[in-house]
TORBASE-17495 format. One record per residue: residue in one letter; z, x, y of N, C-alpha, C, O in turn. Coordinates in pm, whole numbers, plus 50000, padded with zeros to 5 digits. Layout:
// residues N
AZXYZXYZXYZXY;...
// end
This chain:
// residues 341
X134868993881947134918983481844135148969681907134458959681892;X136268971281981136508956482049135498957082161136088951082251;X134458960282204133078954182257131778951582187130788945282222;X132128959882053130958953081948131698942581912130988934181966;X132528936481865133008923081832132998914381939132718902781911;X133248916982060133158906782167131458903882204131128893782266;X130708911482171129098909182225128878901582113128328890582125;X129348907381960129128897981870129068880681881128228871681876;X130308882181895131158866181919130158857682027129668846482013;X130008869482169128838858782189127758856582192127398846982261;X126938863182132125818861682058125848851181946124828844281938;X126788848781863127068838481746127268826981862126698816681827;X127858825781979128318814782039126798807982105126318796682109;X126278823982159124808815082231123888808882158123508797782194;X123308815782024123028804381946122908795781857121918791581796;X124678791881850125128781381837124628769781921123868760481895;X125338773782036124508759982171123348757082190122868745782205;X122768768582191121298764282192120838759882072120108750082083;X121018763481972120468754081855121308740081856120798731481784;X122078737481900122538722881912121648716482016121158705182006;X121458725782125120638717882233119268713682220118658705082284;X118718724682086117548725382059116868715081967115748710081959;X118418713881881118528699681810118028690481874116848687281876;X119048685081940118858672982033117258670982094116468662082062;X117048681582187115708678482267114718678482133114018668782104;X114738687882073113468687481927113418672481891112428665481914;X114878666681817114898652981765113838646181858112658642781848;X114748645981944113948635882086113068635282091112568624182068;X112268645482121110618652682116109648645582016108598639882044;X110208646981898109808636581831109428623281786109038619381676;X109728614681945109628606581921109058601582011108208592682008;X109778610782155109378606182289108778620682331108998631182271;X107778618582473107178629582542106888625282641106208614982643;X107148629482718106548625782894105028627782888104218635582837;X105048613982986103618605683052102948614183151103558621983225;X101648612483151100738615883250100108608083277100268597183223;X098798610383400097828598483433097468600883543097238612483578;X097298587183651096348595883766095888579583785095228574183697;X096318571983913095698563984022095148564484117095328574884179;X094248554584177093918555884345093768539684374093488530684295;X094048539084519093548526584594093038527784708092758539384740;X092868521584764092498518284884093148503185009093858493984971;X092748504585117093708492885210092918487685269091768491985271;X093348475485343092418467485462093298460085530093978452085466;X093418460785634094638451685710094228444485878093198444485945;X095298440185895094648437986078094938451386147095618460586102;X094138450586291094708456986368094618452286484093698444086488;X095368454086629095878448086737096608461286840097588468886837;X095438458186925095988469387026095428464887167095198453087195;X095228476887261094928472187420094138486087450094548496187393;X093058486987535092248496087598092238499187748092808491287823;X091768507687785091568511087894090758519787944091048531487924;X089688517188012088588529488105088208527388203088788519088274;X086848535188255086368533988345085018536488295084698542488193;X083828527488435082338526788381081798537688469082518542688555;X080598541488451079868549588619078568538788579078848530688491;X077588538388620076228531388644075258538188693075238540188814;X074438542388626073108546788694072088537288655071478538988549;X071828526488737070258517888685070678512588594071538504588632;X070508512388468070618506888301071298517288268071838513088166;X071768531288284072498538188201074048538088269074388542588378;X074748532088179076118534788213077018544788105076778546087985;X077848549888162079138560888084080098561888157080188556488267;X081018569488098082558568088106083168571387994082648576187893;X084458568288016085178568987904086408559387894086828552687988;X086968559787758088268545787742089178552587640088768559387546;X090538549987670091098552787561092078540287499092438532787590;X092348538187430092828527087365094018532287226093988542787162;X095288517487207096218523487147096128509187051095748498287094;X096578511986915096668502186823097498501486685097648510386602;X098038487286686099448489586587098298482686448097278476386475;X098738485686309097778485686199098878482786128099978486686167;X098698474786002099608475085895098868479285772099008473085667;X098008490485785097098494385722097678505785599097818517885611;X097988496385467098548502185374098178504285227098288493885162;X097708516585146097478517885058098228518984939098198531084918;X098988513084834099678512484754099398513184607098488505384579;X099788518884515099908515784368100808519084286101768526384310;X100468511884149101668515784080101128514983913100188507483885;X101868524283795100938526183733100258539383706100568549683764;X098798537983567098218542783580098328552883466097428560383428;X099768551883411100268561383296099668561583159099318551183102;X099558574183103098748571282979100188576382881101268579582930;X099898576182749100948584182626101778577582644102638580382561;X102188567282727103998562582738104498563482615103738559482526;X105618567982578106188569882487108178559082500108278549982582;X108948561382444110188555082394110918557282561111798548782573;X110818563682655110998563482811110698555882901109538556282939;X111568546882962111128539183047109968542883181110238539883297;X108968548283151108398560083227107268544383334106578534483310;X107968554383477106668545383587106508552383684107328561383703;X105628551083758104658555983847104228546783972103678535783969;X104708555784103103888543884201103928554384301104878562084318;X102608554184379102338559384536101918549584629101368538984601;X102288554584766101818548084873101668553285014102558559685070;X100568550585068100208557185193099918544685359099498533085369;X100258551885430099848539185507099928545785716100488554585781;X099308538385732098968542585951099718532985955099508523985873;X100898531386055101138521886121100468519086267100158507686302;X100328526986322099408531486476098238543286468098118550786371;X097528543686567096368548486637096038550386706095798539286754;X095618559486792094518563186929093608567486949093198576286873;X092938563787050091878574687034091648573987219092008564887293;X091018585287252090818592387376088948590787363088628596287258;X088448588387392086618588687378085978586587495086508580487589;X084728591787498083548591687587082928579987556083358573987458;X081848574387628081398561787616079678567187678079418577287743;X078848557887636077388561487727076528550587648076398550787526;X075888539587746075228526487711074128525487778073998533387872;X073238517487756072418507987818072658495587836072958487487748;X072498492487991072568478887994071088467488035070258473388103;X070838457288012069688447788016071258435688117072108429788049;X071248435188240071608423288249072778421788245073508429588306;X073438408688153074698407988115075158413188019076358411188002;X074418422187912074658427787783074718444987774073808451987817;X075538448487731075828467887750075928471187608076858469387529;X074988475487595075038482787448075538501187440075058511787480;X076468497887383076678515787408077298525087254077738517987163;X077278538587237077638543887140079338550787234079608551387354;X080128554887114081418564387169081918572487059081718568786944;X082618584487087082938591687006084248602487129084508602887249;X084738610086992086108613987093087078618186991086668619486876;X088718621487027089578621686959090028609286936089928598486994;X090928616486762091658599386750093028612486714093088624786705;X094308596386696095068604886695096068593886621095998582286661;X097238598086483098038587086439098848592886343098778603986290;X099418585986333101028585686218100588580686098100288568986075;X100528594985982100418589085907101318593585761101168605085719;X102218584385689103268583285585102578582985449101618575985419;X103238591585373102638596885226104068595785136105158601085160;X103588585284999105458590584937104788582984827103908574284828;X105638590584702104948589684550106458590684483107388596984533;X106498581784337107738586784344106968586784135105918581684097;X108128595084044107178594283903108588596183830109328604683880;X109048589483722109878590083638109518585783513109128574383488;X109678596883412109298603283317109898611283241110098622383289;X110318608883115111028617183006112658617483044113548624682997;X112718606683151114428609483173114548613483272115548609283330;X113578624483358113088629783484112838622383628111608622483639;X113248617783713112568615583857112488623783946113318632783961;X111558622084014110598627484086110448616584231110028604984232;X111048626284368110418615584498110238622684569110948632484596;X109058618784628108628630384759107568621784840106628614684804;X108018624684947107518621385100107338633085169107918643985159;X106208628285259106008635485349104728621885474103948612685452;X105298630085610105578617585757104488631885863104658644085872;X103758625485905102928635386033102498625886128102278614186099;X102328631986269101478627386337100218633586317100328645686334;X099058630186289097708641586303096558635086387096228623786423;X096168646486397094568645286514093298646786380093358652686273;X092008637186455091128636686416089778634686488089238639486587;X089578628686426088118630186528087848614486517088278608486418;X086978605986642086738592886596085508590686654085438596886761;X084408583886626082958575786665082728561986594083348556686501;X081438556986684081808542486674080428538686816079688545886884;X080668523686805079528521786877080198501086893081038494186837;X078968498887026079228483487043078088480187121077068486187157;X078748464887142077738457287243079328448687326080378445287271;X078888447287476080068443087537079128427587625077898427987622;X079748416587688078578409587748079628407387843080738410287798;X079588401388007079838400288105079508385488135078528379588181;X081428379988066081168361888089080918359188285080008353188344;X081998365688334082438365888460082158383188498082068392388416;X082068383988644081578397888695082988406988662082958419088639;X084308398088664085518410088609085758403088505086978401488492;X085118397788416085908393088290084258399888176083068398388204;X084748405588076083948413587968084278407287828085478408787804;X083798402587755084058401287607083268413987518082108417787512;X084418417687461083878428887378083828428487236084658421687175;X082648437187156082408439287047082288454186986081568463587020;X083148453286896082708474186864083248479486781084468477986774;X082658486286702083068495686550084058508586586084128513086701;X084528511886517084968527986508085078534486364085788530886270;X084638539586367084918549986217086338559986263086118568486349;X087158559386230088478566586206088698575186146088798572386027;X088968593286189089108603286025090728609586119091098614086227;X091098606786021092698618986081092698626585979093908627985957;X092098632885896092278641785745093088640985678093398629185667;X093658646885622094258639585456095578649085421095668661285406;X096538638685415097628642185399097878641485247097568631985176;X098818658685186098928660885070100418656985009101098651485095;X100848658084927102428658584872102248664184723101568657484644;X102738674384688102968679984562104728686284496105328695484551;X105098680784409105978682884276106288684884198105508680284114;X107468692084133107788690383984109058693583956109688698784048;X109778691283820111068696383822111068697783675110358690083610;X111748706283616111998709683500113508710283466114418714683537;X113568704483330115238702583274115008705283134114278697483072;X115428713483087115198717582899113838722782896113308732182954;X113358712582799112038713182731111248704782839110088708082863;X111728695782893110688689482978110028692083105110958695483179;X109438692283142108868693983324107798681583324106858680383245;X108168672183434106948663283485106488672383637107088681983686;X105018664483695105038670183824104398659283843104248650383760;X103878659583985103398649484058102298654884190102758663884261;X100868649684225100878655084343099648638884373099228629784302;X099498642684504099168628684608098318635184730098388644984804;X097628626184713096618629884853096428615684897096328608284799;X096328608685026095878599685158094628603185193094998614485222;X093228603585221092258602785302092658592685388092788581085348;X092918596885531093108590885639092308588285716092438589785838;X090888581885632089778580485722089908562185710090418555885618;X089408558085806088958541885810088298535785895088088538986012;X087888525285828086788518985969087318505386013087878497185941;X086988504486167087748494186222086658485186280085568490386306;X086908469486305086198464586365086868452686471087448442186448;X086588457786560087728443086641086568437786777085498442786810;X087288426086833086628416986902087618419287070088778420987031;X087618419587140088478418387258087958415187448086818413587494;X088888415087497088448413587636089198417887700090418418587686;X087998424087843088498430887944088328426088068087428418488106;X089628432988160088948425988311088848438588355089428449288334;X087658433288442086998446488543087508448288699087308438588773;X088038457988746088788460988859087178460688960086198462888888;X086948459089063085958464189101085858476089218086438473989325;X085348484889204085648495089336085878491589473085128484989544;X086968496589505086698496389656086248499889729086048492989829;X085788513989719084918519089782083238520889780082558529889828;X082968512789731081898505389713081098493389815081738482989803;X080098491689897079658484889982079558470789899079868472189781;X079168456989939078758443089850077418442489805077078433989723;X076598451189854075108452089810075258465289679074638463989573;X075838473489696076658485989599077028479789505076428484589409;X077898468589459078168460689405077388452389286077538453589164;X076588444389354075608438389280074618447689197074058444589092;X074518459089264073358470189206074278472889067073598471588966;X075418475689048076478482488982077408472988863078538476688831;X076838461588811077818453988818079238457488661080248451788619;X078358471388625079678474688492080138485388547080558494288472;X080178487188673081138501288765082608497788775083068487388821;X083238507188728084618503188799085528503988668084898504988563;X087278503488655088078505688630088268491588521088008480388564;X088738493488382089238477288326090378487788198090688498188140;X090588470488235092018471088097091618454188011091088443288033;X092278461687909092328448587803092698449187666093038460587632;X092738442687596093228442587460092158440287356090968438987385;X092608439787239091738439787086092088434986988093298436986988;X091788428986888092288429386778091008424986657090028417886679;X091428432286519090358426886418090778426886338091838421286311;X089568438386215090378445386063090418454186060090298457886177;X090588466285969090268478385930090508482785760091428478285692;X089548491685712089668490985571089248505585558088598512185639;X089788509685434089458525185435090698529085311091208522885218;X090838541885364092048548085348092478554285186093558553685128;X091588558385156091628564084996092298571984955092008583784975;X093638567884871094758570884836094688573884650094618564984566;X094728592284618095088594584453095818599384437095958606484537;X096398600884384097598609284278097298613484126096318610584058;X098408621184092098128626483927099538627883900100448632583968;X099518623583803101218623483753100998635083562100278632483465;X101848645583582101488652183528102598655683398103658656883460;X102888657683265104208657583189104068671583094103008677583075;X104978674083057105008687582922106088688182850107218685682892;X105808691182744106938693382656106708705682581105838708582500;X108258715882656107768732382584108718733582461109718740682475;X108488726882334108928729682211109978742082182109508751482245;X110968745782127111208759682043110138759081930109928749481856;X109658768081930108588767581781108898780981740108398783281629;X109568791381791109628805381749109868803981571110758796481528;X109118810681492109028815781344110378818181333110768813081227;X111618825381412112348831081380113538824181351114628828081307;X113008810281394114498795781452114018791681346114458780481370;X113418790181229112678780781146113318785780986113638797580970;X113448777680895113568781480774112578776580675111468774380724;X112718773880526112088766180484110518761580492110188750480452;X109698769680539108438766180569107368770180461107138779280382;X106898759480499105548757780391104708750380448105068739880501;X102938756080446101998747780500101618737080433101738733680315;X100918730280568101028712880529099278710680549098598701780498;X098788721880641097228718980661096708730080771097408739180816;X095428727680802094548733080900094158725980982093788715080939;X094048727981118093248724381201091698725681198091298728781086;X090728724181289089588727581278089038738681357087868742081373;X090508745581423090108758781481091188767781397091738777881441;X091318763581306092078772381177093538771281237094308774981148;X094178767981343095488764781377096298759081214095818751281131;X097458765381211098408761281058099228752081140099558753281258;X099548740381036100648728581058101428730080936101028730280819;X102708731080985103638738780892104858725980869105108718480964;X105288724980790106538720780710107438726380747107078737980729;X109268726980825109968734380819111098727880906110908720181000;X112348732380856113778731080897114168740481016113558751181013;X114828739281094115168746581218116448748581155117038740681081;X116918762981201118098771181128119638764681140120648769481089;X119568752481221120558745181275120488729181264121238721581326;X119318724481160119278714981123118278712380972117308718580930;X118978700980918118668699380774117178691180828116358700380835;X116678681980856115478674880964114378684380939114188694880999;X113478677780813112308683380839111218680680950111328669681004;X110338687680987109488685881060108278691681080108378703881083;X106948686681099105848689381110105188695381216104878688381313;X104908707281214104958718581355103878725681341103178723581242;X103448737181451102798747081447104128760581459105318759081485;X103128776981421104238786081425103608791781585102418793781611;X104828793481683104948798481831104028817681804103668824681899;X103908820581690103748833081702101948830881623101228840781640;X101558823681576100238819681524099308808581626098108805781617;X100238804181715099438794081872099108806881921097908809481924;X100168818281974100058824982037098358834082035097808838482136;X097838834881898096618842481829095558836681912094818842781989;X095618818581876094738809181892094488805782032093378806282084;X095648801982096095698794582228097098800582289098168795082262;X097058808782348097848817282385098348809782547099398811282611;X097258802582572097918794882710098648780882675098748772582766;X099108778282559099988771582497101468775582510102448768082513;X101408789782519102828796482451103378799182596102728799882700;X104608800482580106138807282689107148811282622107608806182520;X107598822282690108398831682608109758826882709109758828182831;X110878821182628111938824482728112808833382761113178842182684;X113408831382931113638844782937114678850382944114808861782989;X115888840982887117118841282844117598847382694118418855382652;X116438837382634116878841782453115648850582393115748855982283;X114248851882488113378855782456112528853482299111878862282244;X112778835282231111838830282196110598823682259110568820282377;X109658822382180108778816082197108808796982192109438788682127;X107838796682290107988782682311106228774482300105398778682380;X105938767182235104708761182230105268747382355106328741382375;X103738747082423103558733682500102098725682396100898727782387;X103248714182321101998708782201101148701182294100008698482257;X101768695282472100538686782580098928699782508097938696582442;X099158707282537098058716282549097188717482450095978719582448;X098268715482340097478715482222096488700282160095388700082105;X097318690282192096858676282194097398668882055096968659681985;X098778678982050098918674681984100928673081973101608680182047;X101588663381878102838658881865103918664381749103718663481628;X105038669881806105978674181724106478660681608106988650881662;X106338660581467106718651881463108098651981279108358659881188;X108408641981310109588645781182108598641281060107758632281065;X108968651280926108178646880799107468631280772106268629080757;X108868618680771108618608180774107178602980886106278595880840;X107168607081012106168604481107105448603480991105258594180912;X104918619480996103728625180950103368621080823102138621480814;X103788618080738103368608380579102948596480650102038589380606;X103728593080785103428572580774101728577580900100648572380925;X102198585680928100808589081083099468598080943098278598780974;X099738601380865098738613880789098188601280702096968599980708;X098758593480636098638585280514096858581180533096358577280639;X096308582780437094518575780440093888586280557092738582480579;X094168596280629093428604580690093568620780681094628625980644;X092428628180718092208640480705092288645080851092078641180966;X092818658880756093438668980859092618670080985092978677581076;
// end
């Protein structure tokens, strides 16, 4: 006896609370609902770095290779982008960005003279920072994520020879380091936002620079003249670079109590156009009418609407899914007034 009265007691106690809690978030619900949406940008910035290779020479065909290092303030940012905002101070912002770069590459040209036209391709290699942050329904949300990654890089130029060790250079690179992800979410009550983010870490660069040319030593002075882009150089760079295609999706839900069994007082108010009922009815813990669907009649219709919880084992409608809003009687006369169901 005294354990059927004690399971009793808390069974009357659990929902008690939860219908107070259910109160509250329902009220709320009604008025407010977490945001969704979905941005992208893109960047263009300087960049400034220093190189280094070596040439070989055969006749007009020269190759080799260079590798070169470069600092970028190459940053993709936004903010925004939210749709539904509702009574929540709800915002949204991502941002992605390279601060540095390398790349390791092969080289192979023709030269006419004082002018070397050549293509290159090779590894690239860089740091690249991902962080989104989304607050929503009362909810925040921050997540980062930091890598170094490898990619692949090609590209092409023309170099000209002011002085026999002095080079002014010209030359493209296409940049891919692949694409850094970040995904989220968190759930509290009825609500869950999530969040997820992708970087394309591809970009194209273009810079201007100069090199001096070491010349071999072991090389004769007639060797020399035959040869004149042979040999060892260093030098620096600097230009732009633009690229870098940065989206996100900012994602919200609201999982209702709608269970038939929490409900009193009900009487239909209309039809949908997939025969879905919108019902009239009091929740067993509040006088607050309100304009709803029944959790056990979604379930028939749109069954990927519904969640069963797994504490009290009611049913729960997500109205995001449905497209549609929990709302109190008053709403719905001032939102229904001059239109059909």
């Amino acid at each position: 006896m005294r354990r059927f009265r004690f399971a009793a007691l808390a069974a009357v106690l659990f929902v008690a609370v939860a219908g107070a809690f259910s109160l509250s978030v329902s009220a709320a619900y009604a008025a407010c609902f977490p945001s969704q949406g979905s941005n992208s940008a893109t960047a263009s910035s300087w960049v400034a770095g220093a190189q280094a290779g070596y040439n070989w020479q055969q006749g007009s065909f020269v190759y080799g290779f260079e590798s070169d290092l470069s600092g970028t303030g190459l940053k993709s940012s936004m903010s925004g982008g939210l749709t539904n905002l509702s009574c929540f101070s709800d915002t949204a912002s991502t941002s992605a960005n390279v601060d540095w770069y390398g790349t390791v590459r092969g080289r192979a040209g023709w030269t006419a003279g004082k002018v070397l036209f050549y293509g290159t391709g090779g590894l690239a290699y860089g740091k690249v920072d991902l962080s989104s942050s989304f607050n929503s329904a009362g909810l925040l949300l921050n997540s980062s994520t930091s890598s170094t990654r490898t990619g692949w890089v090609a590209g092409g130029g023309v170099e000209y020879m002011l002085q026999p060790n002095v080079i002014l250079t010209l030359g493209y690179q296409y940049v891919d380091l692949g694409t850094a992800n970040l995904a989220s979410s968190t759930t509290v009550g009825i609500f869950t936002i999530g969040q997820t983010a992708s970087a394309r870490a591809a970009f194209q660069v273009v810079t201007a620079g100069l090199n001096w040319r070491f010349s071999p030593t072991d090389t004769a002075p007639q060797g020399l003249a035959s040869k004149p882009w042979e040999g060892a150089y260093l030098g620096g760079h600097a230009g732009g670079t633009w690229g870098f295609m940065t989206n996100a999706n900012y994602s919200g839900q609201t999982i209702v109590p709608s269970d038939i069994r929490l409900k009193r007082n009900i009487t239909l108010a209309g039809r949908l156009d997939d025969g879905l009922g919108l019902y009239q009815y009091r929740y067993l813990w509040s006088d607050t009418v309100y304009v709803g669907v029944m959790a056990q009649e979604v379930a028939l219709i749109h069954p990927e609407a519904v969640v069963r919880g797994v504490l009290d084992n009611y049913l729960r409608v997500d109205y995001g899914r449905l497209g549609l809003k929990l709302m109190t009687l008053p709403e719905w006369d001032a939102r229904s007034k001059g239109e059909r169901l």
